[in-house]
C-alpha positions as CSV (number, residue, x, y, z in Angstrom):
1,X,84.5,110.5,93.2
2,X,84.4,108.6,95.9
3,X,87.2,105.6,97.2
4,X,86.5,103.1,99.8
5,X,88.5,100.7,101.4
6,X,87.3,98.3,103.6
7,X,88.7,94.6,104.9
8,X,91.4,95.6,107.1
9,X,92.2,94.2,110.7
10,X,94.0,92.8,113.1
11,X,95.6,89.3,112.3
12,X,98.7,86.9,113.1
13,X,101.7,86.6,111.3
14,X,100.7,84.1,108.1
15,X,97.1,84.8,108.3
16,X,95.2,86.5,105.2
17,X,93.1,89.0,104.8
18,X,90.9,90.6,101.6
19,X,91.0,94.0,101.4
20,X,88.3,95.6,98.9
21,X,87.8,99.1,97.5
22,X,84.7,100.6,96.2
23,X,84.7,103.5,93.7
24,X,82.0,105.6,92.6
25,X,81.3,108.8,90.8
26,X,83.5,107.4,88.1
27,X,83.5,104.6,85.7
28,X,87.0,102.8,86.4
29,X,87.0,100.6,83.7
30,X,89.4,102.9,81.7
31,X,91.7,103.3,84.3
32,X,94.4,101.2,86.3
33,X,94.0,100.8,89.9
34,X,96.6,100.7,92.7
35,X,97.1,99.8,96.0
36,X,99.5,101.5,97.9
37,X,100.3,101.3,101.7
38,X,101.7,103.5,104.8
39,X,103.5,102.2,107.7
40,X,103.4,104.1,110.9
41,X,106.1,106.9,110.6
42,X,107.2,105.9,106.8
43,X,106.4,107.0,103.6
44,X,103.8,105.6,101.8
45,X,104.9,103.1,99.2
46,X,103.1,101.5,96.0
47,X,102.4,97.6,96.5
48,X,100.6,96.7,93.7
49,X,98.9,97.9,90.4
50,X,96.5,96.5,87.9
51,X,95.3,97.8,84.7
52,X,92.4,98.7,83.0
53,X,90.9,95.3,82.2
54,X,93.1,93.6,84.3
55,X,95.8,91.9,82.1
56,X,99.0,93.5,83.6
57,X,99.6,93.4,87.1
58,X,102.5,95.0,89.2
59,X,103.7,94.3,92.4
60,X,106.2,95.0,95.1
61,X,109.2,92.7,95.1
62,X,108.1,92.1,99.0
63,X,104.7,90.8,98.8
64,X,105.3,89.4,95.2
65,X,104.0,85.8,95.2
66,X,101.8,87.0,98.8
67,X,99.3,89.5,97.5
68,X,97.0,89.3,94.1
69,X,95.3,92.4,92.8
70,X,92.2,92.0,90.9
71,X,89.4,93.9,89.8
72,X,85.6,94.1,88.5
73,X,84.9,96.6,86.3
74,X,81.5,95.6,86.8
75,X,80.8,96.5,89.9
76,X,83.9,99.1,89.9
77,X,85.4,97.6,92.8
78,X,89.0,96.0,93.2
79,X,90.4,94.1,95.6
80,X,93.8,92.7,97.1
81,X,94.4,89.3,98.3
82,X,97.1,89.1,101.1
83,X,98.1,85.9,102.3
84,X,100.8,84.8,104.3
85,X,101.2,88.2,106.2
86,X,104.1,89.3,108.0
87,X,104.3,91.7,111.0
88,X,106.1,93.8,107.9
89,X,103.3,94.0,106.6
90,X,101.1,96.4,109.4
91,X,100.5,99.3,107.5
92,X,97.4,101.4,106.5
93,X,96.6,100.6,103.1
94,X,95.2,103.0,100.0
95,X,93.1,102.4,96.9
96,X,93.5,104.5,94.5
97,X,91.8,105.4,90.8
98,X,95.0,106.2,89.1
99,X,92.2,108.6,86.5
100,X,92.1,112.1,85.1
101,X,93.0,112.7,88.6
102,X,94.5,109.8,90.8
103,X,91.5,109.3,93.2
104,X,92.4,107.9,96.9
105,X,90.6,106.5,99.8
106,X,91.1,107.1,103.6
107,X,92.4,103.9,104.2
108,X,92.1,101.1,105.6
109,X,94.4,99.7,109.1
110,X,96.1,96.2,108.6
111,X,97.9,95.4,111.6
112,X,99.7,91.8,111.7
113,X,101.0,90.4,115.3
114,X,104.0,88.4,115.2
């Protein structure tokens, strides 16, 4: 199985970015899908979470209303919308296949300049 991110990058405070994740070697159309993210010298922390098809989302109180999770089972990718960043927001961020196993990526760096 395979996870990666891509989309990351340097922006200013309020920009957006569109982070994506690619997924193969498994189908994930069964399973829910999260993002997570890891801010230099902190422990990683869950941001937001969709599942299977995509009728339940979940997100961190802090980019609730900021950052939209979706997915296409189709073309087994998901994605995360963030707009309005903050410089709270620099982090790298994870996708992960929460499957038989939970499958993550190497990440991807989002770094927002005040």
């Amino acid at each position: 199985v395979q996870v990666v991110e891509s989309g990351g990058g340097l922006v200013h405070s309020g920009d957006s970015l569109s982070l994506s994740c690619e997924v193969s070697g498994i189908s994930i159309s069964r399973y829910a899908m999260s993002w997570y993210r890891q801010p230099a010298g902190q422990a990683r922390e869950p941001v937001a979470s969709i599942t299977s098809a995509g009728r339940n989302t979940y997100y961190k109180d802090v980019v609730e209303g900021r950052f939209t999770i979706s997915r296409d089972n189709s073309k087994n990718t998901a994605h995360l919308q963030m707009d309005s960043l903050k410089p709270e927001d620099t982090a790298v961020y994870y996708c992960v296949v929460r499957g038989p196993s939970d499958y993550w990526g190497q990440g991807t760096q989002v770094t927002v300049s005040s």
